[in-house]
PyMOL commands that place a pseudoatom at each C-alpha (Angstrom):
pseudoatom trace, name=CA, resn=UNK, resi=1, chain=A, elem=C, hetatm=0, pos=[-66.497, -12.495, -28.175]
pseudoatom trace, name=CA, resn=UNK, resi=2, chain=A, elem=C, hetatm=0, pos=[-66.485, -8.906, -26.181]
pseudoatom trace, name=CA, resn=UNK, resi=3, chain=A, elem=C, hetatm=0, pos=[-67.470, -9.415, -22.615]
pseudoatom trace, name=CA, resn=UNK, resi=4, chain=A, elem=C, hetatm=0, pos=[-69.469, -6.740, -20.922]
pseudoatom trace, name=CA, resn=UNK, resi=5, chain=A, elem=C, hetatm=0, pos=[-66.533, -5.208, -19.293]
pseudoatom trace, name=CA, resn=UNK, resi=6, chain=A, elem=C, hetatm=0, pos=[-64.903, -4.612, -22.422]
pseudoatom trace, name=CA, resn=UNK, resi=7, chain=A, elem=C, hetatm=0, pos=[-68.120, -3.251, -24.338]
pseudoatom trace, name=CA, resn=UNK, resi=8, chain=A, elem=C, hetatm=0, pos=[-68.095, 0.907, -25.495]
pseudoatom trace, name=CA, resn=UNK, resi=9, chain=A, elem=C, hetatm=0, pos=[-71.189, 2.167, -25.686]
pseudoatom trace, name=CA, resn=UNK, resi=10, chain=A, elem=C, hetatm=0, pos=[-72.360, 3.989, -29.118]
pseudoatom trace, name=CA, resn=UNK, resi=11, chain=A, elem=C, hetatm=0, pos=[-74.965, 5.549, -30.546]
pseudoatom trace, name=CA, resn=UNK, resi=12, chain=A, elem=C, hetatm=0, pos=[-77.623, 4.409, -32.984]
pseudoatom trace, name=CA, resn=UNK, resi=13, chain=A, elem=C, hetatm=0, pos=[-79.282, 7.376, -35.026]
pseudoatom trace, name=CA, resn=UNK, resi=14, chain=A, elem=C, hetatm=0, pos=[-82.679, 5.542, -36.272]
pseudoatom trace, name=CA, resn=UNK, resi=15, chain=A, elem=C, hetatm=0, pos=[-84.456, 7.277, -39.539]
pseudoatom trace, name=CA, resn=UNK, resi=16, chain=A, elem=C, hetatm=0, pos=[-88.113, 6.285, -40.304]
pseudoatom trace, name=CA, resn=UNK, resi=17, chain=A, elem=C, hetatm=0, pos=[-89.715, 7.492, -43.389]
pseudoatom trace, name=CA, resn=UNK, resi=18, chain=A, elem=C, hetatm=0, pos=[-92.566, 7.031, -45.750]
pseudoatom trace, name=CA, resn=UNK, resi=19, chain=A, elem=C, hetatm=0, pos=[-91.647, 7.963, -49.591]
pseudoatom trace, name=CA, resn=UNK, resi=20, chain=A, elem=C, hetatm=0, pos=[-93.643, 10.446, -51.442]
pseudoatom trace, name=CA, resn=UNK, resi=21, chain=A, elem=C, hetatm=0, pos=[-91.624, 10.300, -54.553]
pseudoatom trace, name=CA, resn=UNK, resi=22, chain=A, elem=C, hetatm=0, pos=[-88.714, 7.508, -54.913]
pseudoatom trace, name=CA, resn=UNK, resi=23, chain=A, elem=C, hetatm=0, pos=[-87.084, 8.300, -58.203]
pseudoatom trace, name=CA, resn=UNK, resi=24, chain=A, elem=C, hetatm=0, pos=[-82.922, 7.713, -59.483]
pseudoatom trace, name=CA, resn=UNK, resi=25, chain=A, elem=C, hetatm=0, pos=[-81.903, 10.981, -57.947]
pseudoatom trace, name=CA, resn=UNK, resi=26, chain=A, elem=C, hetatm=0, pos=[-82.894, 10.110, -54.760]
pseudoatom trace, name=CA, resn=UNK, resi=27, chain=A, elem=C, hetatm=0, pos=[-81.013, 6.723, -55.307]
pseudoatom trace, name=CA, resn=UNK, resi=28, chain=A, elem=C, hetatm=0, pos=[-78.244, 8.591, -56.080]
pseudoatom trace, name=CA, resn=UNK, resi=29, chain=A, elem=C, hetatm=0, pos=[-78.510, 11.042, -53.097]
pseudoatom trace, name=CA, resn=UNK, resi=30, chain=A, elem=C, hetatm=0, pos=[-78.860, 7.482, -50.741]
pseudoatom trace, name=CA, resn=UNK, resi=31, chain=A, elem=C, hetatm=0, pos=[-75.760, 6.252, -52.191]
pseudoatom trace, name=CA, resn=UNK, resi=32, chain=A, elem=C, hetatm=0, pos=[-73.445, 9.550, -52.161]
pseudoatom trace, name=CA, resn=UNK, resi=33, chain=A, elem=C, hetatm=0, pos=[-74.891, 9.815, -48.105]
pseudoatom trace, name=CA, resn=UNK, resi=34, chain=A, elem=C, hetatm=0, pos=[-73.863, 6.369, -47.615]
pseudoatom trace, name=CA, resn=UNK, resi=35, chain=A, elem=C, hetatm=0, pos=[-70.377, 6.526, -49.158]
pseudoatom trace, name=CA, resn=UNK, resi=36, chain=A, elem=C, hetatm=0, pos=[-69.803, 10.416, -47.154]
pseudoatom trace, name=CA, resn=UNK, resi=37, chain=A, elem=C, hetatm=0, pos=[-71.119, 9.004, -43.772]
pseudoatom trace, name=CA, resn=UNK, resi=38, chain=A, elem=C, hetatm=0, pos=[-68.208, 6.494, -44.144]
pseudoatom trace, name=CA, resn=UNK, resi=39, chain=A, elem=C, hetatm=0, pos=[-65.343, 9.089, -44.035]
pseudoatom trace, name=CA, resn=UNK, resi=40, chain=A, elem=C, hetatm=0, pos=[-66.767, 11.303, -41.121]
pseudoatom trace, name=CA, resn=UNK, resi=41, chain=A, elem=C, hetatm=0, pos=[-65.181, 11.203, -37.670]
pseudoatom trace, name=CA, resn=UNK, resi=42, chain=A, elem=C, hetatm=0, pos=[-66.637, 8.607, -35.182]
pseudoatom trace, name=CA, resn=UNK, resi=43, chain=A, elem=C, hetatm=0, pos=[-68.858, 6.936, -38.130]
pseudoatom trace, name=CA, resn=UNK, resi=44, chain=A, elem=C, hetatm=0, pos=[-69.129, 2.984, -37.165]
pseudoatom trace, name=CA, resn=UNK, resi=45, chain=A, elem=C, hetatm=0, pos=[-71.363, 1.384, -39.493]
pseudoatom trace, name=CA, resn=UNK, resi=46, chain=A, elem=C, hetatm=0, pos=[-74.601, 1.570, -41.546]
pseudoatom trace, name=CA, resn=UNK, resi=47, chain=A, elem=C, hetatm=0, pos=[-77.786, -0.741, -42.117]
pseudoatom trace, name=CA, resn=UNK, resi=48, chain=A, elem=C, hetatm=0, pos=[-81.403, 0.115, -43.666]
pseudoatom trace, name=CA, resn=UNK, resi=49, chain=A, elem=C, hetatm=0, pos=[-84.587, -1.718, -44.915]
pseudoatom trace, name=CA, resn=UNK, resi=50, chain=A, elem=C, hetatm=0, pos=[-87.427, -0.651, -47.578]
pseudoatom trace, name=CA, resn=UNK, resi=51, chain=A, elem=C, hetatm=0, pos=[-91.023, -1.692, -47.878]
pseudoatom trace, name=CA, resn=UNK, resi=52, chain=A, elem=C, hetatm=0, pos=[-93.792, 0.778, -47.587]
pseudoatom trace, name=CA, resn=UNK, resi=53, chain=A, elem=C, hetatm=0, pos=[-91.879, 2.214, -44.336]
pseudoatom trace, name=CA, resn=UNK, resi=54, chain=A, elem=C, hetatm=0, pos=[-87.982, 2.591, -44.868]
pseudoatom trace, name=CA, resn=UNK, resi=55, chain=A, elem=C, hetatm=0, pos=[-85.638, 1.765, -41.823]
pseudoatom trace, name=CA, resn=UNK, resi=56, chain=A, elem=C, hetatm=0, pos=[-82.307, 3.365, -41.639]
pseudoatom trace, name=CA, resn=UNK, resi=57, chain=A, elem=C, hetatm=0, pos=[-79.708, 2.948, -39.253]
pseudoatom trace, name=CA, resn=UNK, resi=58, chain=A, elem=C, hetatm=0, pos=[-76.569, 4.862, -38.452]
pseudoatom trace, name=CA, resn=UNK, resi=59, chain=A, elem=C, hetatm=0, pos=[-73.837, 4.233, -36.040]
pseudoatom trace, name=CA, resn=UNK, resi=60, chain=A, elem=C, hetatm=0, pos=[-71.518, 6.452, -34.541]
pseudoatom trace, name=CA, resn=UNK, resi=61, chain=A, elem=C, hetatm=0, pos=[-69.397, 6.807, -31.576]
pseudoatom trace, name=CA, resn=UNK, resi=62, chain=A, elem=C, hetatm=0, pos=[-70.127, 10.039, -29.889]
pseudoatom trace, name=CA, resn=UNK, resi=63, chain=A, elem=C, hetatm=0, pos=[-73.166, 12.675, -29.797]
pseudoatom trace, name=CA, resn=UNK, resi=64, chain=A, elem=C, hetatm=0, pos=[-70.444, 14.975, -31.222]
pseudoatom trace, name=CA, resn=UNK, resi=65, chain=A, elem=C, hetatm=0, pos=[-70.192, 12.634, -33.894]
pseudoatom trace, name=CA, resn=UNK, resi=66, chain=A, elem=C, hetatm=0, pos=[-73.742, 12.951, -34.929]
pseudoatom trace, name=CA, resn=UNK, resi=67, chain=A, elem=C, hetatm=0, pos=[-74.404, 16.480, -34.681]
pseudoatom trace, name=CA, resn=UNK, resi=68, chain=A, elem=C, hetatm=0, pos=[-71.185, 16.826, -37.078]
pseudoatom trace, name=CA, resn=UNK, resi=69, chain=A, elem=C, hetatm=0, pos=[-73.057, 14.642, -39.747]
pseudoatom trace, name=CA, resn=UNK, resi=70, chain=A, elem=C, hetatm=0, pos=[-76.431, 16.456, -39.209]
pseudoatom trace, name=CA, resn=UNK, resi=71, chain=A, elem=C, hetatm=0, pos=[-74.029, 20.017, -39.592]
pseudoatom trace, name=CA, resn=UNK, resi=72, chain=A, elem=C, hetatm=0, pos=[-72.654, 18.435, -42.982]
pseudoatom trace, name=CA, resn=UNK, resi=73, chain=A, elem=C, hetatm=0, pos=[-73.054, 20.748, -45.950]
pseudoatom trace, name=CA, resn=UNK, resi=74, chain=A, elem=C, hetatm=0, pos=[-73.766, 17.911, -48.188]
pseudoatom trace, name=CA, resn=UNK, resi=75, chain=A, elem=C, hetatm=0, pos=[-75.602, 15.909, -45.634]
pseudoatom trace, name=CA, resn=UNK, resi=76, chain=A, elem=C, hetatm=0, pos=[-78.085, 19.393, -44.990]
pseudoatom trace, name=CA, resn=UNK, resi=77, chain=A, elem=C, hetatm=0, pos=[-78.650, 19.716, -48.695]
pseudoatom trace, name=CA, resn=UNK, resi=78, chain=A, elem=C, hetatm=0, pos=[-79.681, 16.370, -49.213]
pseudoatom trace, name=CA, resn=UNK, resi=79, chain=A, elem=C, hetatm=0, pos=[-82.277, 16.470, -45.657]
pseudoatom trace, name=CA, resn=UNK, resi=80, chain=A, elem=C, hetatm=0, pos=[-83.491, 20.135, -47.871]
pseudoatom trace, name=CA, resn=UNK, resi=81, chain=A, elem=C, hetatm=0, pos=[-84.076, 18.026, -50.467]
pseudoatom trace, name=CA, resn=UNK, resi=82, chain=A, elem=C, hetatm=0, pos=[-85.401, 14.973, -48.739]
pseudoatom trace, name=CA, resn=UNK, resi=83, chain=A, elem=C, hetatm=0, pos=[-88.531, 17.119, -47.120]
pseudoatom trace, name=CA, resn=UNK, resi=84, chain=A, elem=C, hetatm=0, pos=[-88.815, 18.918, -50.522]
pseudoatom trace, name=CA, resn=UNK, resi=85, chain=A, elem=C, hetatm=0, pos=[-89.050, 16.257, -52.741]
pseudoatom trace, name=CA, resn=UNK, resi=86, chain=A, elem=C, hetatm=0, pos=[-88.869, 12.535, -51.315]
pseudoatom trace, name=CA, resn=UNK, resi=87, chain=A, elem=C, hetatm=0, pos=[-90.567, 11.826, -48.232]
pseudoatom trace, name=CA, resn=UNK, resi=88, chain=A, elem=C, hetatm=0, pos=[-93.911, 12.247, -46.883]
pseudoatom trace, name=CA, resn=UNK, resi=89, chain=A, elem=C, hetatm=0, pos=[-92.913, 11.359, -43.456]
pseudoatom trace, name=CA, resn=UNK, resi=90, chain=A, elem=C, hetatm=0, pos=[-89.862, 10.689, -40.812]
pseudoatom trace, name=CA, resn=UNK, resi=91, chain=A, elem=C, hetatm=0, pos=[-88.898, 10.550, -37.814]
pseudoatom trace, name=CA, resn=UNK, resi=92, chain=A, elem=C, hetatm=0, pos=[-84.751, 10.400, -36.409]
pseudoatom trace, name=CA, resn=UNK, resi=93, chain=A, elem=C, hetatm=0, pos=[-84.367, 8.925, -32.999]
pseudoatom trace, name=CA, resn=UNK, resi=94, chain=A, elem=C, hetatm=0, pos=[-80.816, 8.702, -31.177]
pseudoatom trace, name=CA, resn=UNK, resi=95, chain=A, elem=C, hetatm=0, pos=[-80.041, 6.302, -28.966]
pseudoatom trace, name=CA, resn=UNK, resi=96, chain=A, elem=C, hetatm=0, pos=[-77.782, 5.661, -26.615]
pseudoatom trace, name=CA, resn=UNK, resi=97, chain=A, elem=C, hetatm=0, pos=[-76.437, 1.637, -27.297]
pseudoatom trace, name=CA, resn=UNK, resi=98, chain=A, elem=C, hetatm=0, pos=[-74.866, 0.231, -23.819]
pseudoatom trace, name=CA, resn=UNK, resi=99, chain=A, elem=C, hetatm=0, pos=[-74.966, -3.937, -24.533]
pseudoatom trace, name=CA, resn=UNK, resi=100, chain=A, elem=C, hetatm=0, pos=[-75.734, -5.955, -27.742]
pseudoatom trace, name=CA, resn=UNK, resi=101, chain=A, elem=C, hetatm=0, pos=[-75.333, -9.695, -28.181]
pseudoatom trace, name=CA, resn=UNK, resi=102, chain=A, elem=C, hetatm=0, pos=[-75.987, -11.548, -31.742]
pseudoatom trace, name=CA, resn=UNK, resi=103, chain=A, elem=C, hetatm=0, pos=[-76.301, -15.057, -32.925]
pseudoatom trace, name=CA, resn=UNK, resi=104, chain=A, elem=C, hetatm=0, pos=[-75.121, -16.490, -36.150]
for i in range(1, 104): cmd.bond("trace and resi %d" % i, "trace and resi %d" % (i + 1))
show_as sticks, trace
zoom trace
């Protein structure tokens, strides 16, 4: 177990959308983001939920980090696309992640 002391804080980039259009392409897309996300520079981990509101939640270790991902060629062509074709609705929030605990 990490103690307090020897916790880093991170940062959790938190996507929120609504789907206008869900079809393989933007499967696709979701799985080529995940799979590039997981080579960049200060990338820590990944986890996301769909119902009628998706949940999607990045990890990374600096702000620099982040705004390197957002900057990605690949990564702007799929947001074009996203607000083109796929969602309705999002909203990113980044936070700042400075204690965490689990169970299980």
């Amino acid at each position: 177990m990490t103690s307090s002391i020897d916790f880093k804080p991170y940062y959790a980039v938190i996507f929120t959308s609504i789907m206008k259009n869900h079809d393989d392409e933007y499967g696709q897309m979701a799985i080529q983001m995940t799979q590039l996300a997981k080579t960049q520079p200060g990338y820590l981990g990944f986890e996301t939920a769909r119902n009628e509101i998706g949940i999607s939640i990045s990890y990374w270790e600096t702000m620099d980090a982040i705004h390197n991902w957002k900057q990605h060629a690949t990564h702007l062509l799929a947001q074009q696309l996203g607000q083109e074709k796929w969602y309705q609705y999002y909203k990113v929030r980044i936070c700042k992640v400075e204690r965490e605990y689990e169970f299980g």
